[in-house]
C-alpha positions, 0 to 999 in steps of 0.5 A: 559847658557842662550841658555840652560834655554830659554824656548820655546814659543808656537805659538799663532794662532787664532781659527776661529769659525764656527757658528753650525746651530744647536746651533744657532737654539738652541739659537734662541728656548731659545730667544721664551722664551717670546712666549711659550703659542703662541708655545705651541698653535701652536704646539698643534692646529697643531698636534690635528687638521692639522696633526694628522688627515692627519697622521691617515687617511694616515695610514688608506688608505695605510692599517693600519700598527700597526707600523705606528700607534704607530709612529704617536700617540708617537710623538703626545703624545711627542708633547703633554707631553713636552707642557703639562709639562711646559719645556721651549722653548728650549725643546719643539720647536725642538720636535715640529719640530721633531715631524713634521718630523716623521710625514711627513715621515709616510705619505711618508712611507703610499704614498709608501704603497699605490703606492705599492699594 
């Protein structure tokens, strides 16, 4: 009787855990925390005075494309509203970084243009 009412046990392993680099770059914007008005100065001085004008003086040599424009001015106004909204770290450093990404990629997007005339 006993052989019939024996339950089977379920093996137990051991799960390893791969660190995600995107949570852990996430942790890190939530441990700035302590840094937001040096961020959010950063990201603003930045966008306003470095890399916008770069990104509408490319847009403007390359031929003025609308698209570009619009691109280029909505990641600044992201950069812009979240900043200006108070949302904490963890929001506003990955949209800063994204918003530089797309800002490299216009003005990679106008060198091609421009390569192509």
């Amino acid at each position: 009787m006993k052989a019939l009412m024996q339950m089977p046990q379920a093996s137990s392993y051991k799960v390893s855990i791969h660190p995600n680099i995107f949570r852990e770059f996430i942790d890190w914007c939530k441990s700035q925390e302590k840094n937001r008005f040096g961020w959010l100065a950063i990201s603003l001085v930045t966008h306003g005075c470095i890399i916008t004008p770069l990104v509408v003086f490319a847009v403007c040599v390359s031929g003025n494309d609308f698209t570009l424009w619009i691109a280029a001015m909505a990641v600044m106004g992201a950069t812009l509203v979240v900043n200006l909204a108070a949302q904490p770290t963890r929001i506003t450093i990955p949209i800063f970084f994204l918003s530089i990404v797309v800002d490299i990629a216009i003005i990679i997007t106008c060198i091609l243009q421009s390569v192509a005339y």
